[in-house]
C-alpha positions, 0 to 999 in steps of 0.5 A: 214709346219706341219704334219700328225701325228698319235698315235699308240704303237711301235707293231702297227707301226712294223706291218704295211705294208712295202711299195711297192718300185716304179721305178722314173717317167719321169716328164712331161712337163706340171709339168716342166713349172708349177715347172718353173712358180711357182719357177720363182715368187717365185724368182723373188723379189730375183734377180736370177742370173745363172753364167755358167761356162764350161756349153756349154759341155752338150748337151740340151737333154743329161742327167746329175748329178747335184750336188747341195749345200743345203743351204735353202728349195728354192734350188729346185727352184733355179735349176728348174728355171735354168734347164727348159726345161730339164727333172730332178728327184730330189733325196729328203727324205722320210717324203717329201712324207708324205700325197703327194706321187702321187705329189711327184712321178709326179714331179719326185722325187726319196725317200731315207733317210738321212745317210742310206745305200741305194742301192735302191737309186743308182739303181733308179738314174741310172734307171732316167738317163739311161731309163728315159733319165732324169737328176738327182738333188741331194743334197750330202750334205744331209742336210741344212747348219747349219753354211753357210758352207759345211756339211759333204759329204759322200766319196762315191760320187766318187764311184757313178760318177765312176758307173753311168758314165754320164756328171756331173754339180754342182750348188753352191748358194750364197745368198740362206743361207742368204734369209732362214738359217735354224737357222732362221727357214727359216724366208725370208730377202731380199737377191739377189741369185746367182748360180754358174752352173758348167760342171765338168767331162765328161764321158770319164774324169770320166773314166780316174779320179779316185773315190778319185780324183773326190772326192776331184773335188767335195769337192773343189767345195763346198767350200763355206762360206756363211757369209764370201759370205755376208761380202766381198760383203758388203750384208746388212741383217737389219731384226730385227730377224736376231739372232732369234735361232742362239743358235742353232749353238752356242750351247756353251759360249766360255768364260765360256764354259756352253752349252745350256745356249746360247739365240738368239733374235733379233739382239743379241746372250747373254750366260744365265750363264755369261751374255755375250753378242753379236751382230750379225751385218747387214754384217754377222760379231759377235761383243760383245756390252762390251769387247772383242770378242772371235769370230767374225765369226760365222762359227770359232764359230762353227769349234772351237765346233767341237773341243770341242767336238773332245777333249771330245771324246778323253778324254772319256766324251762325252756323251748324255743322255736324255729324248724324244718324239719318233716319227717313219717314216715307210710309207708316209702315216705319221708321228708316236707317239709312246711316251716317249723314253730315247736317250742316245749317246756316244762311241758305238754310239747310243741307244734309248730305248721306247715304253713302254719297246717294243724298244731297238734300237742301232746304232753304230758309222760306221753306218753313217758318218754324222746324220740327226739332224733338226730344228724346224722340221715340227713346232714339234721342234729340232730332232736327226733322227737315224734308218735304212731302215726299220723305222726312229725313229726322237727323241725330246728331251723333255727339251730345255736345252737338244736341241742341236741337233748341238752337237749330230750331230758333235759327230756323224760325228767325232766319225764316223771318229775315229771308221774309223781310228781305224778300218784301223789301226786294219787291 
């Protein structure tokens, strides 16, 4: 799915009028059947499966928050297919809204940005609940799966159940990362979905439970490990392009440590420096076709990158430095081209410089916990998106070697977690 773009200098694109801010709609009713009837074909060659569990607890027309796993850009469907009749808002991002804002507002979507402080957000998931007597779906994790397993989560959820104070749900999906992984750019195999649907807490629980302890209720929940789903339960995934971009979450060769050299195709993942070579099997398991295998599960591979990289910011070397093509989200109207831009990220977190000497934006490590980083996004390339309320800046690095948004994304989150503890330390 592409997108509008525009070309206009950084001047013309701060310039621009700042969007009026719009209360959620209630979605009605003849936007919840076609939601239901469009996900329910689209599924249907999936099997869709609904485990519920504890789900007698809530009323039919209580609303609630439904606390989602993000593992593939069908996960919407997924939930409306199960939660129809009942009204819902569906917190998604702001480029969802580019070209399409009325629909979007119609079918009662609620815009944010990803890993940006936004209070705006918490007013109008109340205000759906609240007024609108609405549920709300949100995704915690704010990002697709990269490996099939959690994505980092924020620990303000527990501050947000203990505000809102409403009945909470959550759905996990097994099956959904395996039918779309966004490595794969989303190309469809033909795998069964299930859902485990889940009550969690009342509004008397969540009065009686701490923000940490329903923290740490939610984080259990989204313990899940897709590839892991997909081996013990002897899933098959023939398609010849199953390792298609798998390069993009291993990044990195674990026998000659070169980065960006890795190339996914086929069924095969082979390292460009040293040549070493594996196969991504039917059931999810890696296996070198000469040797010995370093790994053979994919998401080891990637825990054993972050602590990589978590040795590089110890050792002060972690650095990106690097050319890209600056884009800027300030409006829904679309997408901007300022030009050519220079990125660099390393302890002090973020600075991006373009725009033809008019930029020099910086963003320090605590600003976010995680980063918004992307691939393939909307058919333009790999994207590391940094910004603030006010404008998004989305960065694609120029050359491909310099694509590995999965780095920058780990530094990100582990630099964040460094800079955290140093400031409890310091207190």
């Amino acid at each position: 799915m592409k997108i509008k773009v525009i070309n206009k200098t950084y001047s013309e694109v701060m310039a621009l009028p700042v969007p009026k801010h719009e209360k959620p709609k209630r979605i009605g009713i003849f936007f919840r059947t076609l939601i239901k009837v469009l996900s329910a074909t689209n599924l249907k060659g999936n099997h869709i499966s609904y485990n519920e569990h504890q789900m007698e607890r809530l009323g039919k027309k209580e609303p609630c928050l439904i606390l989602m796993n993000h593992s593939s850009f069908i996960d919407m469907q997924i939930a409306a297919n199960y939660l129809y009749p009942r009204p819902f808002s569906t917190v998604c991002t702001t480029d969802a809204y580019m070209g399409k804002a009325w629909l979007m507002r119609q079918i009662g979507c609620i815009p944010t940005q990803k890993f940006v402080a936004d209070l705006t957000l918490i007013k109008d998931i109340s205000y759906a609940l609240k007024e609108l007597k609405s549920s709300v779906l949100m995704y915690p994790e704010a990002i697709y799966s990269f490996d099939g397993t959690a994505s980092a989560l924020p620990d303000t959820v527990g501050r947000l159940v203990k505000m809102l104070k409403v009945h909470v749900v959550t759905i996990i999906t097994h099956g959904a990362f395996s039918r779309e992984p966004l490595y794969n750019m989303l190309r469809h195999r033909e795998v069964d979905i299930s859902a485990d649907v889940t009550y969690l807490l009342s509004p008397e629980e969540i009065e009686n439970t701490s923000a940490e302890d329903i923290n740490s209720m939610i984080k259990e929940k989204f313990s899940f490990d897709s590839f892991r789903w997909q081996q013990e339960n002897k899933i098959v995934i023939n398609e010849d392009f199953r390792a298609d971009g798998l390069e993009r979450v291993l990044y990195k060769c674990p026998h000659c440590l070169a980065e960006g050299k890795n190339v996914g195709k086929g069924i095969h993942i082979v390292c460009g420096s040293c040549g070493k070579k594996y196969e991504l099997t039917e059931l999810g398991y890696l296996s070198a076709t000469d040797g010995e295998s370093a790994f053979t599960h994919i998401p080891d591979w990637f825990a054993w990158e972050r602590e990589q990289v978590k040795s590089e910011l110890r050792r002060g070397e972690y650095l990106l430095d690097i050319d890209v093509d600056i884009y800027m989200l300030v409006d829904s109207k679309a997408l901007y081209s300022i030009g050519e831009g220079h990125l660099t990220h390393n302890s002090d977190g973020f600075r991006l410089c373009g725009g033809d000497g008019e930029l020099d934006y910086s963003q320090s490590p605590l600003s976010s916990y995680s980063l918004n980083a992307d691939y393939f996004w909307y058919e333009i390339g790999d994207v590391i998106s940094i910004g603030n309320k006010r404008h998004l800046f989305y960065c694609f690095p120029k050359k491909a070697e310099d694509a590995i948004v999965a780095k920058a994304k780990i530094a990100a989150e582990e630099l964040y977690k460094i800079k955290k503890e140093d400031s409890k330390r310091s207190k």
